[in-house]
C-alpha positions in Angstrom: 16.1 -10.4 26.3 19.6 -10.3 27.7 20.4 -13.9 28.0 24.2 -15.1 28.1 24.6 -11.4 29.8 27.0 -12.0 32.9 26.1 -8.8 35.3 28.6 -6.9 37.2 28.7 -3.6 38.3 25.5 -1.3 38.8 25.3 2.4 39.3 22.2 4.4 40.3 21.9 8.0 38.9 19.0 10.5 38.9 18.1 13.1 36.4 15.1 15.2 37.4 14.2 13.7 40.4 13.6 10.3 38.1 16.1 7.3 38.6 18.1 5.6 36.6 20.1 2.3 36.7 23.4 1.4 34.8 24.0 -2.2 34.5 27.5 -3.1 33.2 28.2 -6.5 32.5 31.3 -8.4 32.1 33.1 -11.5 30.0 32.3 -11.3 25.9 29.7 -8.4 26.9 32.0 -6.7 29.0 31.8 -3.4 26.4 28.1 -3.2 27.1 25.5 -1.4 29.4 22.0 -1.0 29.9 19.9 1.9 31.3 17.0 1.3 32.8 14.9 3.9 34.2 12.9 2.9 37.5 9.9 3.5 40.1 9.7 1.9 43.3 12.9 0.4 42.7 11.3 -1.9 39.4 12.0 -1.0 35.7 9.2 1.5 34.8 10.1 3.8 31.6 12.4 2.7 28.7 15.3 0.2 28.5 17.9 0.6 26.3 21.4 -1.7 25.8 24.5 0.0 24.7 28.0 -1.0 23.4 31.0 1.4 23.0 28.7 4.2 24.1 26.2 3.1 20.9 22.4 2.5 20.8 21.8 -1.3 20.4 18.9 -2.2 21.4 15.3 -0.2 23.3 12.1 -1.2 24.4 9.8 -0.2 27.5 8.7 -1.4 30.9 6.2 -1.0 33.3 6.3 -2.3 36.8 8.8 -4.6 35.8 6.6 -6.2 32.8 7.6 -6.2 28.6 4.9 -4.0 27.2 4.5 -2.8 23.9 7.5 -3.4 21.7 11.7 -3.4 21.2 13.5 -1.7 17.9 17.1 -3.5 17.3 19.6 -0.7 16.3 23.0 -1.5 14.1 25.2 1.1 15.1 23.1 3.2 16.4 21.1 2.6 13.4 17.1 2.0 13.8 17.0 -1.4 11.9 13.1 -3.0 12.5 10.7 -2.8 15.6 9.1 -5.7 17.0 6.1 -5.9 19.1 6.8 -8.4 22.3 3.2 -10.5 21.4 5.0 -11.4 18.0 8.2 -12.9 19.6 7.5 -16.0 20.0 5.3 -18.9 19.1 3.7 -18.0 15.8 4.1 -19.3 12.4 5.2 -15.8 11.5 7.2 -13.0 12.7 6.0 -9.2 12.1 8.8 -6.2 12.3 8.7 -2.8 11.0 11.8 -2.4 9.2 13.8 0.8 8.5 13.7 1.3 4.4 15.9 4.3 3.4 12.5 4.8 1.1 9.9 4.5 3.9 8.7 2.6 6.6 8.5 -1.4 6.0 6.2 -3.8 7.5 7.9 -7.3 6.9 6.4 -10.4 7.7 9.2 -13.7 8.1 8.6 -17.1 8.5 9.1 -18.0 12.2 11.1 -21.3 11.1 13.1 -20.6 7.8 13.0 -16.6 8.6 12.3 -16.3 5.0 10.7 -13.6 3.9 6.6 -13.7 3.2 5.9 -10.0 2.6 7.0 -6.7 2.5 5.0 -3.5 2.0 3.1 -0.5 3.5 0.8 -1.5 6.6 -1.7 0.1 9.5 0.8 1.2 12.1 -2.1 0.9 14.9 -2.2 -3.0 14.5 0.8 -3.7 11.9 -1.4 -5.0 9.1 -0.7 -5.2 5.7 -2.7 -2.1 4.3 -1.2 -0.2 0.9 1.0 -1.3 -1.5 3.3 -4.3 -0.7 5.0 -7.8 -2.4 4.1 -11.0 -1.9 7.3 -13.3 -1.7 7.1 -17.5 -1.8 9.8 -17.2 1.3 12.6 -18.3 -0.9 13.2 -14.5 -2.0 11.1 -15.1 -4.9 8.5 -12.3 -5.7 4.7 -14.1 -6.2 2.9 -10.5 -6.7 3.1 -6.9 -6.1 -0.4 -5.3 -5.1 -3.4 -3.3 -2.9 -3.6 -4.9 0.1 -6.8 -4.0 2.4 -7.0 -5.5 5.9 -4.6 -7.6 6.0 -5.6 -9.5 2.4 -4.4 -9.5 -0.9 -7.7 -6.7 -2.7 -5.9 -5.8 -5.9 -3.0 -7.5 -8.2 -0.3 -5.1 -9.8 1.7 -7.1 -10.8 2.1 -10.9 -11.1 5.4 -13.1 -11.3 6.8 -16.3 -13.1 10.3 -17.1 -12.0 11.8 -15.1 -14.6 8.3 -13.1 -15.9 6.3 -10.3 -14.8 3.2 -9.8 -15.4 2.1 -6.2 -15.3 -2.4 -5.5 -15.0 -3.9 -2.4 -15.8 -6.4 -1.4 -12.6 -8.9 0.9 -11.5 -9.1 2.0 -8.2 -10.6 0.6 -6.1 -11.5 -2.3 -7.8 -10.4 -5.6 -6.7 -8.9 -7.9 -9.5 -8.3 -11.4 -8.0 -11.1 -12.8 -10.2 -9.1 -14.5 -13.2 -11.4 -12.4 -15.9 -11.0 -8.9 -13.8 -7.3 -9.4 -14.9 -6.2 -7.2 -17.9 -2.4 -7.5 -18.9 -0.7 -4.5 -20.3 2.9 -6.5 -20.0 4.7 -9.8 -20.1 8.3 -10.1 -19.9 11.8 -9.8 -18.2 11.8 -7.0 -15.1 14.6 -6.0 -12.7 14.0 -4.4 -8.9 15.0 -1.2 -9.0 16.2 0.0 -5.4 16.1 3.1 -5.3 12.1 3.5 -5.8 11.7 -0.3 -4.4 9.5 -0.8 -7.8 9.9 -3.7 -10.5 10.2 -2.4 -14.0 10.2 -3.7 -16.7 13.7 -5.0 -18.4 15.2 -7.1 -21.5 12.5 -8.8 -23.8 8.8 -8.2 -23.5 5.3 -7.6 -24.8 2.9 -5.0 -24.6 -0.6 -6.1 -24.3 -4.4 -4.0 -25.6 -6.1 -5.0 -21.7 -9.4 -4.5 -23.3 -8.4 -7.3 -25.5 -5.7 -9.1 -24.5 -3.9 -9.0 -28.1 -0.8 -8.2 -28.2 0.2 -4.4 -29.8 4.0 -4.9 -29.7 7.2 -6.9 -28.7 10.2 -5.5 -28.3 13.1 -4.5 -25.7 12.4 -2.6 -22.4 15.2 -1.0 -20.7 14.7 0.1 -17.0 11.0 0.7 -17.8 11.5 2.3 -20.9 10.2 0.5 -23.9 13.4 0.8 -27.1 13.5 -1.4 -29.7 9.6 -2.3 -30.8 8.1 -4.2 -33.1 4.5 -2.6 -33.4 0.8 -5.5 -33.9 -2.3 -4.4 -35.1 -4.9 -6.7 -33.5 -2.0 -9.3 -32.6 -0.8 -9.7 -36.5 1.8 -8.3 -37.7 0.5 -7.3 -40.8 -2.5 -4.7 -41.0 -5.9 -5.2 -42.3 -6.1 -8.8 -40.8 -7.7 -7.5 -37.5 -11.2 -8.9 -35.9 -13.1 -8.2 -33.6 -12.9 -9.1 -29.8 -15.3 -11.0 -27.8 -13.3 -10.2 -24.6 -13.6 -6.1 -25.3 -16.9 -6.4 -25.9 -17.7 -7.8 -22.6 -15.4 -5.2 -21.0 -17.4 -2.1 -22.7 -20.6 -3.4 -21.8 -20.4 -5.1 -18.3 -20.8 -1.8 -16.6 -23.8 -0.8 -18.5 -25.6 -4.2 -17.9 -24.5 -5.5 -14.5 -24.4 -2.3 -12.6 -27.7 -1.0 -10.9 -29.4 2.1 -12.0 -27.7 4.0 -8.8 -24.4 3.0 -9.6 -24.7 3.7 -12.7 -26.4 7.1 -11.9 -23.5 7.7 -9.7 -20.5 6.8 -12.1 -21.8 9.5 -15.0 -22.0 12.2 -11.9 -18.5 11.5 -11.7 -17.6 11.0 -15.3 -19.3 14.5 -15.8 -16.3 16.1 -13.7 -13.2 14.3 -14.8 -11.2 15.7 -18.3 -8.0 15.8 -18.2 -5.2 17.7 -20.7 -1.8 16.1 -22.1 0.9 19.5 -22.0 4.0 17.7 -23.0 5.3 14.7 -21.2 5.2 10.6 -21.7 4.1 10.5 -18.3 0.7 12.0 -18.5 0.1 9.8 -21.5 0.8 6.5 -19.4 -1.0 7.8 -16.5 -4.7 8.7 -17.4 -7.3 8.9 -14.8 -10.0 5.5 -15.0 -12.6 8.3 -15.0 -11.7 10.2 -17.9 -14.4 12.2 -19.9 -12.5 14.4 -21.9 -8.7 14.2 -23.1 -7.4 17.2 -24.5 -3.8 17.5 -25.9 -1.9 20.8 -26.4 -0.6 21.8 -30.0 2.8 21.4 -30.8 3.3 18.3 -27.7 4.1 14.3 -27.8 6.9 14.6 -30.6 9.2 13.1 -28.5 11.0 10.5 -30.9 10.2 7.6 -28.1 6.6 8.4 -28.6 6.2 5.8 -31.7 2.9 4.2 -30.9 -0.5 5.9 -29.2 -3.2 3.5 -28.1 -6.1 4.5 -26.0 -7.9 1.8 -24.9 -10.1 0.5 -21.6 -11.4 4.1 -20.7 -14.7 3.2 -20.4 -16.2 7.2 -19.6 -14.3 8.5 -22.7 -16.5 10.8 -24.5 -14.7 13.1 -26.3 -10.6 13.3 -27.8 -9.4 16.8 -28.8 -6.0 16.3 -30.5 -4.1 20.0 -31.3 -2.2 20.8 -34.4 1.5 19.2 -34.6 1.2 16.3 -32.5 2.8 13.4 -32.0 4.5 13.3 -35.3 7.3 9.9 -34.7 3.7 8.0 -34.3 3.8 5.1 -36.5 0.5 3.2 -34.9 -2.1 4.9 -33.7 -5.5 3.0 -32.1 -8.3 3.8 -30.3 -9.7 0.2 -29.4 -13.1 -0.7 -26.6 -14.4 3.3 -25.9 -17.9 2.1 -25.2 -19.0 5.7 -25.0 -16.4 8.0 -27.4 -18.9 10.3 -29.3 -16.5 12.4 -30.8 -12.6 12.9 -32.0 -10.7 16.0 -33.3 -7.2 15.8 -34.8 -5.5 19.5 -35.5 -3.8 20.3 -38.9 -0.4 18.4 -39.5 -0.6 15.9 -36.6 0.3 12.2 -36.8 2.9 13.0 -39.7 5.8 13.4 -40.6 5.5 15.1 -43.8 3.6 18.6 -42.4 1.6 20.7 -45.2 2.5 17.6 -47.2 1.4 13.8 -48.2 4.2 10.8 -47.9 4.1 7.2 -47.2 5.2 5.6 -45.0 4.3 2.3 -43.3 1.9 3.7 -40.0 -1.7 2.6 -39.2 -4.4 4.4 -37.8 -7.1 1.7 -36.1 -10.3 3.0 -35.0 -12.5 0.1 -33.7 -14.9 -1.3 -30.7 -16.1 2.3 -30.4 -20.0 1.7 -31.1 -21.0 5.5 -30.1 -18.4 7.2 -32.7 -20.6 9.8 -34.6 -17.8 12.7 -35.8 -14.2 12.0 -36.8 -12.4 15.1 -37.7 -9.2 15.3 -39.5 -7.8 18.1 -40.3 -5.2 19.3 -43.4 -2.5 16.9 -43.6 -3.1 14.9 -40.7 -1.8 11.2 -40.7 -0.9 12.7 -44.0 1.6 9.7 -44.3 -0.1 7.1 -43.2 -0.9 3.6 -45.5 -3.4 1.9 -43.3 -6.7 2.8 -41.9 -9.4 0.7 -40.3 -12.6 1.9 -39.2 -15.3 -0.3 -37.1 -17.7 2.1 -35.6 -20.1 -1.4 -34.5 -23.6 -0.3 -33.0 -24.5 1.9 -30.1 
């Protein structure tokens, strides 16, 4: 731990009847110290190496024997823990690092040092266990995801040198199988250091993950998407839409594969979970898997970002309940693969921007891969300004 120290000096203090040694130590170290607490004349307590008067370096002893682990300060800064069995000889070197966001686990390549992963983790064994990154040790990024004793369980996100790859996921749901993949983005991204997240950034596509066509291209700045160029079923003309071998597979795999208890058990859940829209972009990109019922306040999503709603991949979706006056700078709205949406409601003057009026203007409404659709209700003037309209209700 200490070698290339020269020792000189030593002084022997006690505080509570417990003792204490300083060792001072001379040439190039000569403005450092350690204190070493003792029993029996042996190091038995905590360690720790000083400079200037300033925390460097602590770990613990016990009868003169390395236990546990050390932390390497910078300044008296914490800057990773190590446990002693990592040290040495293994193809990989374990720390818990000191992220101003949280707690780190980083694993390094004993040779190269490069960096393998960094993420959450089980403090009890230092695991990888949460969310963490995957890195090539070159300081590449190979995925972002749900890691569950020790292993890769979920994929977030996926990169391509200069291309992320962003999935839509249910919880709990591993998606390493090539087909449980379902893209919602491709394009550029940056790694935003303040929340440690990658966003997307510069050119990009938006993806239907029921489908895997594309519903628009544009530019995303910081995670925001600006300048879009809206799809309907991948074309960019309407009307030329088909249907989707891939959605249908989605919409019916749970009915067919699942047994009768799971099955039994996900509609006892399904039956609990609605959820209700009040007024922000993030509720609207951050629907629960499980959702029943979506309801959405009158008067809310007019935001002029809001240009494009598409619900799509809620498999439990029964029942939409839209409020008068929404989402009025919609130009494409869709409602793609809702195996089980019975019903939708849509309140006076929503979807237009021409209230208690008719215009036209070039927006779509798309309403297909929903088999159990018995009611659509419009009310006055709603998507009042709309040119396109296509309707598949398929069977149920």
């Amino acid at each position: 731990m200490l070698e290339g120290y020269t020792t000189g000096r030593r002084e022997l203090v006690y505080v509570n009847s417990i003792a204490y040694e300083i060792q001072y130590f001379q040439g190039e170290h000569e403005n450092e110290y350690l204190i070493t607490q003792l029993k029996n004349g042996k190091p038995n307590g905590r360690c720790q190496l000083f400079k200037d008067g300033i925390l460097e370096q602590s770990w613990m002893q016990e009868d003169g024997q390395y236990i546990g682990g050390f932390t390497v300060y910078d300044e008296g800064k914490a800057v990773y823990y190590q446990q002693w069995a990592n040290a040495f000889g293994l193809k990989e070197i374990r720390t818990i690092e000191n992220d101003k966001n949280n707690l780190m686990l980083v694993i390094r390549d004993s040779n190269t040092r490069g960096v393998l992963y960094r993420g959450e983790f089980r403090k009890e064994d230092m695991m990888r266990e949460g969310k963490g990154i995957e890195y090539d040790g070159k300081g590449n990024p190979l995925h972002y995801g749900v890691f569950h004793n020790d292993a890769l369980f979920q994929i977030l996100q996926r990169f391509e040198k200069d291309v992320m790859v962003t999935y839509a996921v249910e919880e709990g749901v591993s998606n390493l199988h090539l087909k449980d993949r379902h893209p919602v983005y491709r394009g550029g991204f940056l790694f935003d250091e303040t929340t440690s997240l990658f966003l997307p950034h510069g050119r990009g596509r938006a993806f239907d993950p029921s489908s895997g066509m594309m519903i628009s291209e544009g530019v995303w700045e910081r995670g925001d998407a600006k300048e879009q160029q809206a799809l309907h079923g991948g074309w960019y003309a309407a009307g030329m839409e088909e249907p989707c071998l891939l959605a249908l597979i989605h919409a019916s795999a749970a009915d067919v594969d699942a047994p009768a208890e799971q099955v039994q058990e996900q509609e006892q859940e399904a039956e609990e979970c609605s959820f209700a829209i009040h007024d922000t972009r993030w509720q609207l990109d951050h629907l629960p898997a499980q959702l029943t019922e979506l309801c959405v306040d009158a008067g809310t999503c007019n935001e002029p970002t809001i240009k494009a709603l598409t619900l799509t991949g809620l498999s439990q979706l029964q029942h939409l309940r839209i409020g008068e006056n929404c989402f009025r700078c919609v130009a494409r709205a869709e409602l793609r693969g809702l195996p089980r949406l019975e019903d939708v409601a849509v309140g006076v003057n929503s979807f237009t921007e021409s209230p208690n009026n008719c215009g036209k203007r070039e927006k779509t409404l798309t309403v297909v891969e929903c088999p159990c659709l018995a009611t659509l209700d419009l009310g006055d003037f709603a998507f009042s300004d709309y040119t396109h309209f296509a309707l598949s209700r398929g069977r149920c």
